[in-house]
TILUM-842219 format. One record per residue (C-alpha): chain; x negated, y negated, z. Coordinates in pm, 1 decimal. Layout:
+-------+----------+----------+----------+
! chain !        u !        v !        w !
+-------+----------+----------+----------+
!     A !        X !        Y !        Z !
...
+-------+----------+----------+----------+
This chain:
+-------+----------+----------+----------+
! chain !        u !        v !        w !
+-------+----------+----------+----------+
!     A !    202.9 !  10843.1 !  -1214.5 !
!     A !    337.6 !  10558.8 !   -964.0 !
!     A !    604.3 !  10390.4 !   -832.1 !
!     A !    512.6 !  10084.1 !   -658.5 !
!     A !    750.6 !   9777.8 !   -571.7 !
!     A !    759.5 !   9440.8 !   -435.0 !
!     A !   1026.8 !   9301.0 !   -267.6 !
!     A !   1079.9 !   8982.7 !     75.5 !
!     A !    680.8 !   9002.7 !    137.9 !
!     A !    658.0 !   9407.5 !    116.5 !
!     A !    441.3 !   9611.6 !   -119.8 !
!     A !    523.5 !   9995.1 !   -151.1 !
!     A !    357.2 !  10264.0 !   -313.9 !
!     A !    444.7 !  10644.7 !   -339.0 !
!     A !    128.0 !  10828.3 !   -248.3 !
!     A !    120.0 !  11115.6 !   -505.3 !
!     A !   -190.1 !  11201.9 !   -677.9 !
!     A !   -154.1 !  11410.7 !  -1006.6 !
!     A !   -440.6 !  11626.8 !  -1168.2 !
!     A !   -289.4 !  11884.1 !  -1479.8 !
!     A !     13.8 !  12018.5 !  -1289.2 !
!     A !   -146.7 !  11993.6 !   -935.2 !
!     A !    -24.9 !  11686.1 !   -708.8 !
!     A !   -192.8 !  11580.2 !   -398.8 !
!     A !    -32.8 !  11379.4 !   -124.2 !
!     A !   -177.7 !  11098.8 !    122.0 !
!     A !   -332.0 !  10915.5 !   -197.4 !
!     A !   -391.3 !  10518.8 !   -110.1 !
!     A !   -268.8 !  10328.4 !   -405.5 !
!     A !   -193.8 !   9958.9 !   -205.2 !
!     A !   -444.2 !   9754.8 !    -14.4 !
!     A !   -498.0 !   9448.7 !    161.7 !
!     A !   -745.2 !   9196.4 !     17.6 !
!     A !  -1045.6 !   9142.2 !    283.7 !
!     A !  -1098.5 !   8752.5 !    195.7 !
!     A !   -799.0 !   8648.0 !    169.4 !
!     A !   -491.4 !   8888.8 !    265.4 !
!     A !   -305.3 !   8948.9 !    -58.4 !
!     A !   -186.4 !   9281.6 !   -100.7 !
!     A !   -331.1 !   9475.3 !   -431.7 !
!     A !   -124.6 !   9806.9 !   -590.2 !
!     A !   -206.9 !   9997.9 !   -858.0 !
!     A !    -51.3 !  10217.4 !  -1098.8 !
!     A !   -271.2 !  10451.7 !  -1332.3 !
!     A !   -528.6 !  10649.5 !  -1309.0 !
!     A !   -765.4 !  10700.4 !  -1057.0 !
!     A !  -1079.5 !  10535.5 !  -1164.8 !
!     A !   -863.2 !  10269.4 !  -1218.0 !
!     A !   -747.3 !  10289.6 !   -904.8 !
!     A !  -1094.9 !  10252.8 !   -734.3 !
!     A !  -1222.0 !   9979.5 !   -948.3 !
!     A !   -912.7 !   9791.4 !   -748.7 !
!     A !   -992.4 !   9938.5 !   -393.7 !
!     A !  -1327.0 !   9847.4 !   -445.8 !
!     A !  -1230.8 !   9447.3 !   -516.6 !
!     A !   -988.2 !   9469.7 !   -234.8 !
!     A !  -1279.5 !   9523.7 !     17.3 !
!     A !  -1560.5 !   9323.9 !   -139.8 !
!     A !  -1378.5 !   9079.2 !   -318.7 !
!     A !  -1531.4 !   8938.2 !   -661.0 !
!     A !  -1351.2 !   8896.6 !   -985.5 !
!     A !  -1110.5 !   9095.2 !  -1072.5 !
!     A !  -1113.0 !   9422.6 !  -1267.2 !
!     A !  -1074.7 !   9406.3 !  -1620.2 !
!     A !   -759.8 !   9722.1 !  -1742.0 !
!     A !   -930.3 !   9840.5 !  -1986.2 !
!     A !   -755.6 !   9925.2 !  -2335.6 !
!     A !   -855.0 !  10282.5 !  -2313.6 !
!     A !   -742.7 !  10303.0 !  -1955.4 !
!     A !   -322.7 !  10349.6 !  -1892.5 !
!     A !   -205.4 !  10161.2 !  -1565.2 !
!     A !   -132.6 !   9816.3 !  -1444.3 !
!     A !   -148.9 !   9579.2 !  -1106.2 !
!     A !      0.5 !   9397.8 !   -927.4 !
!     A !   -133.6 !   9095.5 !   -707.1 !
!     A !     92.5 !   8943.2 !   -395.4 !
!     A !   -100.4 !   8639.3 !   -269.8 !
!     A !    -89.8 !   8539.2 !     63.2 !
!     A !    233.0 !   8323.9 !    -23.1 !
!     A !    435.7 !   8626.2 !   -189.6 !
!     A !    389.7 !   8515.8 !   -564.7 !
!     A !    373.8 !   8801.0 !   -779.6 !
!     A !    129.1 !   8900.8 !  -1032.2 !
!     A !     69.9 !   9154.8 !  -1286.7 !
!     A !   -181.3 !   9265.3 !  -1469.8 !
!     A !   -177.8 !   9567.1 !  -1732.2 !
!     A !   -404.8 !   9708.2 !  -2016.1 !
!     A !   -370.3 !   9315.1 !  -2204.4 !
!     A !   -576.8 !   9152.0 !  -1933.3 !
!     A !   -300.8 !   8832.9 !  -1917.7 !
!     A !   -188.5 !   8810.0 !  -1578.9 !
!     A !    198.8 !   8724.5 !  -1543.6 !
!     A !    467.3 !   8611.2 !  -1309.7 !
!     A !    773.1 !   8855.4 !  -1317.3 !
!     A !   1110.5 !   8644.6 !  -1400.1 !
!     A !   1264.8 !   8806.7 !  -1042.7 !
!     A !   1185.9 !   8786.3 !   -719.4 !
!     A !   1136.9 !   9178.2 !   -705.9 !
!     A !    923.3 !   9371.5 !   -930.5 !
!     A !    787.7 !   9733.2 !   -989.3 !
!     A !    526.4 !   9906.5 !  -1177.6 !
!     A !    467.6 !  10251.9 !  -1259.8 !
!     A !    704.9 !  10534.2 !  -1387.3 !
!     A !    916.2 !  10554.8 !  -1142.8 !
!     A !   1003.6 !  10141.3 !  -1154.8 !
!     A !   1334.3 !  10155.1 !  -1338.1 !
!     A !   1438.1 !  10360.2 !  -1030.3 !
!     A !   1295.8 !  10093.7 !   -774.3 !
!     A !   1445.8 !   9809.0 !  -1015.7 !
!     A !   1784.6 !   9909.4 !   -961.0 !
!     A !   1774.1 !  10040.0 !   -604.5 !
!     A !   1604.2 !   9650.3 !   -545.5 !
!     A !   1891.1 !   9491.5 !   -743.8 !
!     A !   2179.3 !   9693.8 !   -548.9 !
!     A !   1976.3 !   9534.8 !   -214.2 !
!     A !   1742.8 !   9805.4 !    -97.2 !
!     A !   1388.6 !   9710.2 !     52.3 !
!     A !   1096.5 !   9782.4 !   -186.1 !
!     A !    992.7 !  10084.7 !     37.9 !
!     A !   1395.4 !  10197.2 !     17.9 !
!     A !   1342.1 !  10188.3 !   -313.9 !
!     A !    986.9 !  10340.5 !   -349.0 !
!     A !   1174.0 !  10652.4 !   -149.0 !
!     A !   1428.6 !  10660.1 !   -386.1 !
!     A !   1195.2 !  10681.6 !   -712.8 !
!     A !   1000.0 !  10977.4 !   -496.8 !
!     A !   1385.2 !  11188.5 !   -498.2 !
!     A !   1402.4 !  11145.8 !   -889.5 !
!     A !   1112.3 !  11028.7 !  -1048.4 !
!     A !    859.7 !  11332.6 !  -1108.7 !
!     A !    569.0 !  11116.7 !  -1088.8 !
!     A !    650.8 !  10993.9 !   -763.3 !
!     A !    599.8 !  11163.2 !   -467.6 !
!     A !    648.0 !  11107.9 !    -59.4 !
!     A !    495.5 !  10955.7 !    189.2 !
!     A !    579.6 !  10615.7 !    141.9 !
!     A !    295.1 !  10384.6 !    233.7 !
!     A !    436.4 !   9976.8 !    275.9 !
!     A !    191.8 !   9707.6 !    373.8 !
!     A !    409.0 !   9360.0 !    462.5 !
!     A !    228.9 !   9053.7 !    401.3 !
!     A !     81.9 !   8858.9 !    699.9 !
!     A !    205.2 !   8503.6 !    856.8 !
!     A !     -0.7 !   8190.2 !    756.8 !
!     A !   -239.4 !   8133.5 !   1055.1 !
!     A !   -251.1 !   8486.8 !   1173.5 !
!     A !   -558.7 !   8683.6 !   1134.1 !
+-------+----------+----------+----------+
C-alpha cells in the first residue's frame, strides 16, 4: 500500500511498490500538476496510479476511482485546500488541516497531531507500517507568482 500525508503546503509519499511479497523502491506516487501546480498523490494500485500521473502531465478531467479499483487521492490546489477522492467518486474537504491516505495514515495522523511535518510523519509510517516503505519523496507547494 501507501502512506501519503499533507501537512503546512507539503505532500509526502512513501515510495514502496508491492507485487505478491516482492516490494520495489523509488516508486513515484506524488506529482505536480503541469497547468496549474497542485500537487496530486495517490494511494492504490498501480494502474490507478498512472491514470493520475498521466492527468498530472496532460491535464484533462480527472480520473474516475473506479468501484472495482482499491485506492484514493488526494488533490492540494495551488492555495493548500485539500481534496480527496476515493472509490465513491465525491470529492471532499478533510475536517483538519492535515490529512493522510493510505495504510499507513493512522500512523501519519498521529505523528501530524503530536506536530511532526507530513514527510516526519510519512518516515514514521515507513518504521511501522508494512505497506510503507523508505525513501520519502515530499513535493512543497509553490508561491503565488512563481513559475
Amino acid at each position: 500500500m501507501t502512506t501519503i500525508a499533507v501537512k503546512d503546503g507539503i505532500v509526502a509519499a512513501d515510495s514502496g511498490l508491492s507485487h505478491g511479497d516482492l516490494i520495489y523502491s523509488g516508486y513515484a506516487k506524488i506529482w505536480r500538476k503541469k497547468d496549474d501546480g497542485s500537487i496530486v498523490g495517490v494511494a492504490g494500485d498501480a494502474g490507478l496510479s498512472a491514470k493520475f500521473q498521466k492527468w498530472a502531465a496532460e491535464g484533462g478531467e480527472r480520473p474516475v476511482i473506479g468501484n472495482s479499483e482499491e485506492g484514493s487521492a488526494v488533490i492540494v490546489s495551488s492555495d493548500g485546500k485539500i481534496l480527496v477522492v476515493d472509490s465513491h467518486n465525491e470529492p471532499f474537504r478533510p475536517p483538519t488541516a492535515f490529512y493522510a491516505l493510505g495504510s499507513g495514515f493512522e500512523l501519519a495522523m498521529g505523528a501530524m497531531a503530536a506536530g511532526a511535518s507530513a514527510q516526519r510523519a510519512v518516515e514514521i509510517a515507513c518504521k511501522y507500517d508494512q505497506g510503507s516503505s523508505k525513501p520519502v519523496k515530499a513535493l512543497r507547494l509553490e508561491a503565488k507568482g512563481k513559475p
